[in-house]
C-alpha positions in Angstrom: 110.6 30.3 287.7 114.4 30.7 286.4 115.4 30.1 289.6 114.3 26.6 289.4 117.2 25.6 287.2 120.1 28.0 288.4 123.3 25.8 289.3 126.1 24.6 287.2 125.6 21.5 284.5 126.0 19.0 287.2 122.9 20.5 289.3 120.6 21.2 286.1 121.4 17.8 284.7 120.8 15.9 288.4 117.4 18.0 288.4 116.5 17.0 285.3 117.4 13.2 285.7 115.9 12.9 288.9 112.6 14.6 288.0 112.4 11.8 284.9 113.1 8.5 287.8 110.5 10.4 289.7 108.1 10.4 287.0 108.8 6.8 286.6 108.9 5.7 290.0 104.9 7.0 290.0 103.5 5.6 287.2 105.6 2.6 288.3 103.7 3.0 291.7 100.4 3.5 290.7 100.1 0.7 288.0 100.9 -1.5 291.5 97.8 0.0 292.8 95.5 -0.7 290.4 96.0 -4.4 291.6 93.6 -3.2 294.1 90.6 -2.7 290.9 91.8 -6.0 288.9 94.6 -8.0 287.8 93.8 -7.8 284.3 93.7 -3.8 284.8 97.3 -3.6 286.3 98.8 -6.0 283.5 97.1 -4.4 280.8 98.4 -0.6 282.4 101.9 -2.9 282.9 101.6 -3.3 279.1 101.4 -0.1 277.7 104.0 1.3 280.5 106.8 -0.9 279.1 105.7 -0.5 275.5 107.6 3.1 276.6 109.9 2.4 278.8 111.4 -1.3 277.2 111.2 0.7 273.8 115.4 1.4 273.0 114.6 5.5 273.5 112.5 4.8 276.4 115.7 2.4 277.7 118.3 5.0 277.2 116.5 7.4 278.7 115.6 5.9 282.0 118.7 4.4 282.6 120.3 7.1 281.8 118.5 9.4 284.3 119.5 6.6 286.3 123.2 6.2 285.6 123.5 10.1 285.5 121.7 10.6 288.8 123.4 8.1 290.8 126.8 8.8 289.3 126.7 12.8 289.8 125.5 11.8 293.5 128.4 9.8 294.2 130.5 11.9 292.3 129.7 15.1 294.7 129.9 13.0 297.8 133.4 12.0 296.7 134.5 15.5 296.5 132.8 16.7 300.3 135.0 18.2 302.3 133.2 17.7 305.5 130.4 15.5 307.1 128.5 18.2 308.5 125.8 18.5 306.8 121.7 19.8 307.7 120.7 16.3 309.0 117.9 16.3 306.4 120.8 16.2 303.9 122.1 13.2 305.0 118.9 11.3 305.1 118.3 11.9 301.6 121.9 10.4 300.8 121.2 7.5 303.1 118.0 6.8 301.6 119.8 7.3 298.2 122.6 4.8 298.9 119.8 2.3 299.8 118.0 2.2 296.6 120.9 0.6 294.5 121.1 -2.5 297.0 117.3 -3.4 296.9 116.8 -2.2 292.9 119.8 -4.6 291.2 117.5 -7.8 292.9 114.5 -6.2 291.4 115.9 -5.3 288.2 117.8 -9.0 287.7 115.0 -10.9 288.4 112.5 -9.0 286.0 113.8 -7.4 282.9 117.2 -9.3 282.9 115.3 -12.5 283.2 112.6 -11.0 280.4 115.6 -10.0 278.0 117.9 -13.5 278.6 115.3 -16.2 279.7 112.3 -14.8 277.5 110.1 -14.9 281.3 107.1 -13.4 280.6 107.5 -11.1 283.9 103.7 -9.9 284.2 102.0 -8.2 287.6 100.5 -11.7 288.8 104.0 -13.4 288.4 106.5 -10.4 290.2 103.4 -10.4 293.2 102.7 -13.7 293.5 106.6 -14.9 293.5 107.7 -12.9 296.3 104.5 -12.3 298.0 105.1 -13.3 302.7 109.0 -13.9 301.6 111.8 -12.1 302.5 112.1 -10.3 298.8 108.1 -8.9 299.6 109.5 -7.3 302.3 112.6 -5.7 300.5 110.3 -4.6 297.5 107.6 -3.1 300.1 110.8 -1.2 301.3 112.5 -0.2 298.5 109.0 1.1 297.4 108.9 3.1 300.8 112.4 4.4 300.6 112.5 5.2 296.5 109.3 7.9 297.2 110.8 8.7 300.2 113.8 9.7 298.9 111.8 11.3 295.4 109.8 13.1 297.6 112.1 15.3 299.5 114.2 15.9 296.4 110.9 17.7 294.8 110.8 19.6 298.1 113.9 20.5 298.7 114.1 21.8 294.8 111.1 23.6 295.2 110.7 25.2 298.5 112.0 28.1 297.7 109.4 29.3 295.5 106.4 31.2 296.5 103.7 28.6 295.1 105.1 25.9 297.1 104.1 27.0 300.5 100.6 27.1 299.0 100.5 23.8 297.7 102.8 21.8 300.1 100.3 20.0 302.1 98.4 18.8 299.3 101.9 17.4 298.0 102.2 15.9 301.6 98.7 14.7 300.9 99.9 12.9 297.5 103.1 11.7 298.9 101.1 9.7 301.2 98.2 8.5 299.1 100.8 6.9 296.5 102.4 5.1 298.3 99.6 3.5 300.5 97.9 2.7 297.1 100.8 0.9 296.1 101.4 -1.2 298.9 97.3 -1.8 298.7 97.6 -3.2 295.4 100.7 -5.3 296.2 98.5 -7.0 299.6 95.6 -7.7 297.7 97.2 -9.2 294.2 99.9 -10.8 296.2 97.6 -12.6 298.6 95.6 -13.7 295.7 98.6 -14.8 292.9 100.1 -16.6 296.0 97.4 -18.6 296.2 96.7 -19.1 292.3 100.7 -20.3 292.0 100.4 -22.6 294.7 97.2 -24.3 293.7 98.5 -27.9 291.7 95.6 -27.3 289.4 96.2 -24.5 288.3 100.0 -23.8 288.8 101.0 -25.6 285.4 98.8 -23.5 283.0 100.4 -20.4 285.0 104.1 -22.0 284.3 103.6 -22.2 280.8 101.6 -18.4 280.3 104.9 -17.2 282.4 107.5 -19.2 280.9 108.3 -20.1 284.4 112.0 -20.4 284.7 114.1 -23.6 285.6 116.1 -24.0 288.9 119.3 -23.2 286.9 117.7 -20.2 285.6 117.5 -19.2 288.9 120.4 -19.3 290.3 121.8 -17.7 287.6 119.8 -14.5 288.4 120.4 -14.8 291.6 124.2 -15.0 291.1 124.6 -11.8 288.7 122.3 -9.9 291.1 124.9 -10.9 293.7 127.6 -9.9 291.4 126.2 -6.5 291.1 125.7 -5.8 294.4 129.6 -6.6 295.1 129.8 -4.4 292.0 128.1 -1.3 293.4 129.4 -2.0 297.0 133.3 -1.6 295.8 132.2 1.8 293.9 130.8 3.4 297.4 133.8 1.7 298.6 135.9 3.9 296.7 133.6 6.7 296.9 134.6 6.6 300.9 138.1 5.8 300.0 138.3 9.1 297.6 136.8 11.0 300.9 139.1 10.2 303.3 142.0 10.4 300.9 141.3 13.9 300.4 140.7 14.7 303.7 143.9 13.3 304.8 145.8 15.2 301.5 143.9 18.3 302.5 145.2 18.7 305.9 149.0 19.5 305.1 147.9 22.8 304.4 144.7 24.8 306.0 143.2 27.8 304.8 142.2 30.3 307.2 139.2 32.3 306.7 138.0 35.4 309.6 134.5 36.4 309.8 133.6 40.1 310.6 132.4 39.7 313.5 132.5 36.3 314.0 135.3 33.0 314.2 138.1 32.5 312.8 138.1 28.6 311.0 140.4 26.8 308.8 139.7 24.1 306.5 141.3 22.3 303.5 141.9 23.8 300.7 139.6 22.4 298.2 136.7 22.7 300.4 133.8 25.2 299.7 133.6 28.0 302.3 130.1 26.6 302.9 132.0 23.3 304.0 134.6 25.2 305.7 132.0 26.8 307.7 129.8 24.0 308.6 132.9 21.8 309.5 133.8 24.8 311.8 130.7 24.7 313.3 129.9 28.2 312.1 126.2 28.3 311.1 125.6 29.6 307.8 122.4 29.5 305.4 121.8 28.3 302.4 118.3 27.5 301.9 119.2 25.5 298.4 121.5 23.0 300.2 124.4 24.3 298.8 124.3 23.9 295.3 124.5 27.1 293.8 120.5 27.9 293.0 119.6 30.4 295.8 122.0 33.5 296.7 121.5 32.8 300.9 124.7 31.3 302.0 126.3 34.7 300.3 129.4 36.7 301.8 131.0 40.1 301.0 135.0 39.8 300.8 136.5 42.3 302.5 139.9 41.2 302.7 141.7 38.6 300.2 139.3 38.9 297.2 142.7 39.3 294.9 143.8 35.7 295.6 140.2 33.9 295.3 139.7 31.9 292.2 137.4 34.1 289.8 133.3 32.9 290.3 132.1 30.1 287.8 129.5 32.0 284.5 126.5 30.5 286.6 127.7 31.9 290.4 128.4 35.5 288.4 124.7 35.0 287.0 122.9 34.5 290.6 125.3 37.3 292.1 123.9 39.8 289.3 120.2 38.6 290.0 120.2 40.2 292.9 122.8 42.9 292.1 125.4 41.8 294.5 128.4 44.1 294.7 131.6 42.7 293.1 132.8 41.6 296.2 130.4 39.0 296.8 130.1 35.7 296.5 128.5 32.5 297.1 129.9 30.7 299.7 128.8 27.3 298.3 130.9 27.8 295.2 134.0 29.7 296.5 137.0 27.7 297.2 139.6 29.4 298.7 143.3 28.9 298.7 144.4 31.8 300.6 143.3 33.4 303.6 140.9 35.7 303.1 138.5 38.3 306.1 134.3 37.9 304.8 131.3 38.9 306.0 127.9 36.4 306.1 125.2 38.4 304.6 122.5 36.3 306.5 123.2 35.6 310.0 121.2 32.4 310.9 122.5 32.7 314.7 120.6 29.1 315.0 117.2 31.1 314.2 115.8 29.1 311.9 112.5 31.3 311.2 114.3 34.7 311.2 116.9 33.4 308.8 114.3 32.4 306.4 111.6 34.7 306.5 114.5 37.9 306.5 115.5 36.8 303.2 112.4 38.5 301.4 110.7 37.4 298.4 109.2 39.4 295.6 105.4 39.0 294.7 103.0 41.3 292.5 100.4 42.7 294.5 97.7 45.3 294.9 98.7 47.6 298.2 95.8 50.1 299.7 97.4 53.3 300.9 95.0 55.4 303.0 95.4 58.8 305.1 92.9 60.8 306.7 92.1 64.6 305.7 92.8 67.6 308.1 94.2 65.2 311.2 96.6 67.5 312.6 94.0 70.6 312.6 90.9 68.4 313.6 92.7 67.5 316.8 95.0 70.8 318.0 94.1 71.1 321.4 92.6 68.1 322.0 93.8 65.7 325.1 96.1 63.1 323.8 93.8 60.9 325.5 90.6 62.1 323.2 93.1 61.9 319.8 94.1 58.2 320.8 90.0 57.4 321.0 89.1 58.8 317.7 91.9 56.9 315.6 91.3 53.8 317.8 87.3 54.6 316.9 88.3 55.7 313.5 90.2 51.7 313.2 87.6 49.9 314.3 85.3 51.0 311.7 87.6 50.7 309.1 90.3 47.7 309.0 87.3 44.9 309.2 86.6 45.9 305.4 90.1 45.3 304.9 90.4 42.2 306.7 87.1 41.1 304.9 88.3 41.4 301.9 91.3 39.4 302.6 93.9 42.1 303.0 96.2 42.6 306.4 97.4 45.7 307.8 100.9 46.3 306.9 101.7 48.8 309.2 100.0 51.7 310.4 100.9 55.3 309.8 99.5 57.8 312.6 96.3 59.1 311.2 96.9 56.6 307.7 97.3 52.9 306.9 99.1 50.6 304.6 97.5 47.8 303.1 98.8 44.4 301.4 96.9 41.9 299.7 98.5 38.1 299.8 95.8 36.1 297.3 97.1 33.2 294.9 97.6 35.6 292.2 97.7 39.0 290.8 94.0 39.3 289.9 92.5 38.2 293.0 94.8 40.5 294.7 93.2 43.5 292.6 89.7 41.7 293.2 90.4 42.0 296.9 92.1 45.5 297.2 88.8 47.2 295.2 86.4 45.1 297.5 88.6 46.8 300.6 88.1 50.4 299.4 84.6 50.0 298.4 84.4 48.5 301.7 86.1 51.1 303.7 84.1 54.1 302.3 80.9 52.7 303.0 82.5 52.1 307.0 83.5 55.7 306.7 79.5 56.8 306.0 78.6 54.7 308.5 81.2 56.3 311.1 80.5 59.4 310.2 76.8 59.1 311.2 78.1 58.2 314.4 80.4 61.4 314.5 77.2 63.7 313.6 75.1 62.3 316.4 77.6 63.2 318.4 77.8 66.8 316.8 81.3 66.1 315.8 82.8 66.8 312.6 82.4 64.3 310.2 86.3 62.4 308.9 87.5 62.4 305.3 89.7 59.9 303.9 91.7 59.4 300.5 93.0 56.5 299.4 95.5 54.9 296.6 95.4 51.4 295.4 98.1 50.3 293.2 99.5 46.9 292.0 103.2 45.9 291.3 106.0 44.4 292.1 106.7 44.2 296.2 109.5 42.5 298.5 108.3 41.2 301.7 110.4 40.2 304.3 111.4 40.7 308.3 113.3 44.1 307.9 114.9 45.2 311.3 117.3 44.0 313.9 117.3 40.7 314.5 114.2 39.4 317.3 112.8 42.8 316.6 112.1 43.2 312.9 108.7 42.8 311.8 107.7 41.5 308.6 106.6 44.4 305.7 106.6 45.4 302.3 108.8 47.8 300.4 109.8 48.7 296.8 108.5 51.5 294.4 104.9 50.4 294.3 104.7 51.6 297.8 105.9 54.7 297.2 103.5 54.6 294.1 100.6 54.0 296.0 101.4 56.6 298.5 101.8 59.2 295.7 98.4 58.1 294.3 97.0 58.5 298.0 98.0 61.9 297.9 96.7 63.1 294.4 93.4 62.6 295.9 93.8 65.8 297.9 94.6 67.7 294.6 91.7 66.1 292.8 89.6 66.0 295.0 88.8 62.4 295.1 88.1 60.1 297.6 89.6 57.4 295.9 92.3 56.6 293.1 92.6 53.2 291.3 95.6 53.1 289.3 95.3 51.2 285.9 97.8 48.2 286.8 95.0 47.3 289.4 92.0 47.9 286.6 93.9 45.8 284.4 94.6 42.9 286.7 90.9 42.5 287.1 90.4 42.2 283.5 88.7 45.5 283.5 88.7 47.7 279.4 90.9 50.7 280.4 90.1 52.3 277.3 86.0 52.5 278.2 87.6 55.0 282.1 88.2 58.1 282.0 91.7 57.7 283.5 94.2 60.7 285.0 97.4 60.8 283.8 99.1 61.6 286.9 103.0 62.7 287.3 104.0 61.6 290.8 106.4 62.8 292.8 109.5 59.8 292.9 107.8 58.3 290.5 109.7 57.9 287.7 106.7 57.4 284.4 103.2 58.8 284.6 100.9 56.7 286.5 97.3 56.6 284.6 94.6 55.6 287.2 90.8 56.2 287.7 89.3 58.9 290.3 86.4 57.9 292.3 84.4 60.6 294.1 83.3 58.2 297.0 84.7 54.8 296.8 82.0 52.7 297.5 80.7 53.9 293.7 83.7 51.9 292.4 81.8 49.1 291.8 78.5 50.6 289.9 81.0 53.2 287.9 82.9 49.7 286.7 79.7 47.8 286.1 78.3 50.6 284.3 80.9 50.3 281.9 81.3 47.1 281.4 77.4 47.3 280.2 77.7 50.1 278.1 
């Protein structure tokens, strides 16, 4: 989860900010859509909401998320280099630049006119003012575009960790609800409020409960939201001004930058080589948009590294996650000033799903190594054609308990397999390799009926499951590398596999898988085992036949 707030002091405090608006913006949201329950429900929620956020702390805080959000936005589009951007980038900005224009009305016309004119700017009053006018209409936008925007920000900051591919469409699921419950509450209050302010019976006891404002109290309102929308207007005015000054600055002189194996490209000096490159047209990944939280969009310096400016504390700290070399570095931080020869890392060659899937990600998770006994003896002098039959037979009877049990068939291994198990987390993944194995040797009893009928020799198996830490990703060439697992809890597992031979054991469970399933370690009679490549002793629990695993487990958790 440190990942989540890698970045310099400008990212972690934009993070921050914006996840405090966005926390906001839904309350905000779903205090509208209680309108849809009552009016006296939505005013009294209103109530308690402001006693927070109208407090002086709760002030301060929100517009100061606000000020610092908006101003660190600006401030970094101010200093691009380029306009090419991933079009989802510039749709966030868009939709960011947008807010400012609808929220100053918004803002004037309800806390202004609470603080200066003493309006008593409840639910019924906001609704049923600007209910069928042209400032309903902005509002339902501004509602539309401030989630919008809030909603891809939480993606794009999220998406690459593991949990969020799990629970994405239930977020695409919320991010549609709100919304629509807003807007619901908005139709049905607004329709109704509309109404109660128009009625000439009923209109003058709703003045006086509002402290409805006079004409002149209008128009003042309307004038300083006008004067801050100039304000805000000349500020993005200079924000484009600042851009095109330093673009037209930065052209005297150009930086040129070769790829190994690629283009050569210039660009201004000033400009990140993540700018450089995507103003070149040169695709080039970065799966965090640039802003220094992933390690994607890195490059190795081959040539020039001597006259590069020397990599921020926070780009030297995502480098040594992943032990770069000293060479490397992040092509959304590096600014170079002298020509320089580097080499992309990841390649996205326009291929979206290889750049991202190649990248590999680490999970903890229980792996099921099995080989069977005596293969190369059981079939010498057999017809290739009769040795293909029995391990296709042999398959059959076996991978379903893996499949079953939720497990996939990493790769297969001649007369073996490797097995991973992908569940939500560590325990279930133990929960599903043990089911697998149990599973498997009560297939293998089965099969070897089959074989005895047939007055064939009956197949013996072993088998290692073991739990750690794994990286899966696409490992090959690119358009032919399939996606698998390495790391030393492979090589672990395999180990384990093979101390089964010496043991005599069908099966080996190693304690990191015991221990996952909440299982008293201390109640087995566990092996220490010294593996070969394995660098401590691995302690795990022999099994004569592995569908005993569960009674053996069961009978100790009774005794």
């Amino acid at each position: 989860m440190n990942t989540l707030w890698k970045g310099n002091w400008r990212v972690r405090v934009r993070i921050v900010s914006g996840l405090i608006l966005f926390a906001y913006v839904l309350v905000h949201f779903l205090n509208i859509g209680l309108g849809l329950v009552s009016l006296d429900l939505a005013e009294a929620f209103q109530d308690m909401r402001e006693l927070v956020h109208r407090s002086f702390l709760g002030s301060v805080v929100l517009y100061g998320a606000f000020l610092l959000h908006g101003g660190l936005a600006l401030w970094r589009l101010a200093r691009r280099r380029t306009l090419r951007v991933p079009i989802w980038e510039w749709i966030q900005v868009a939709l960011g630049l947008t807010i400012p224009f609808l929220l100053i009305t918004h803002v004037v016309h309800t806390r202004m006119a609470h603080e200066v004119f003493l309006l008593n700017d409840e639910m019924g009053y906001i609704v049923g003012l600007i209910w069928n006018t042209g400032s309903g209409w902005k509002q339902a936008a501004l509602l539309l575009i401030t989630w919008a925007h809030g909603c891809m920000g939480v993606h794009f900051w999220l998406r690459t960790q593991d949990f969020w591919e799990r629970v994405l469409p239930a977020f695409i699921a919320f991010g549609v609800l709100v919304p629509a419950f807003a807007l619901a509450g908005f139709m049905v209050q607004g329709r109704l409020q509309s109404a109660a302010l128009q009625d000439p019976d009923v209109f003058p006891a709703l003045a006086e409960y509002y402290n409805w404002l006079s004409a002149e109290a209008f128009a003042t309102l309307h004038h300083r939201s006008t004067i801050a929308i100039w304000a805000f207007s000349a500020v993005l005015a200079v924000v484009v001004i600042a851009m095109a000054a330093r673009r037209l600055l930065a052209r005297r002189g150009a930086v040129r930058i070769k790829y190994v194996s690629g283009p050569e490209i210039s660009g201004q000096p000033g400009m990140t080589l993540l700018e450089m490159s995507r103003a070149s047209g040169v695709a080039h990944l970065a799966m965090c948009g640039g802003r220094g939280r992933c390690t994607t969009c890195r490059v190795i310096v081959e040539e020039g590294a001597e006259h590069l400016p020397p990599p921020s504390p926070e780009e030297e700290a995502s480098l040594a996650a992943v032990n770069a070399p000293p060479n490397a570095r992040l092509a959304c931080q590096l600014r170079p000033v002298q020509p320089a020869t580097v080499l992309r890392v990841f390649n996205s060659d326009g291929g979206r799903v290889r750049a991202h899937q190649s990248l590999g990600k680490e999970r903890n998770m229980a792996i099921l190594f099995l080989d069977m006994r005596g293969f190369t003896a059981r079939t010498t002098g057999q017809l290739p054609y009769d040795v293909v039959f029995l391990l296709n037979r042999f398959f059959d009877a076996i991978v379903p308990s893996v499949i079953g049990a939720g497990g996939t068939v990493d790769k297969y291994l001649g007369d073996g397999l490797l097995a991973v198990f992908e569940q939500e987390d560590e325990a279930a993944s133990a929960r599903a390799a043990m089911e697998a194995a149990i599973g498997i040797s009560s297939a293998l009893a089965t099969f070897n009926q089959a074989l005895k009928a047939e007055k064939a020799a009956p197949v013996a198996i072993g088998m290692g499951v073991h739990l750690g830490t794994l990286v899966i990703g696409e490992i090959g060439a690119a358009q032919h590398a399939p996606r698998t697992i390495i790391g030393d809890t492979v090589n672990a597992a395999s180990r384990l596999e093979g101390a089964t031979k010496d043991l005599g054991v069908e099966l080996l469970v190693s304690e990191n898988v015991l221990r996952a399933v909440g299982q008293d370690v201390d109640r087995l009679d566990l092996e220490i085992l010294e593996l070969r490549g394995v660098s401590k002793p691995v302690l795990a629990l022999p099994v004569q036949i592995g569908s005993d695993l569960r009674e053996i487990l069961d009978q100790e958790a009774a005794a």
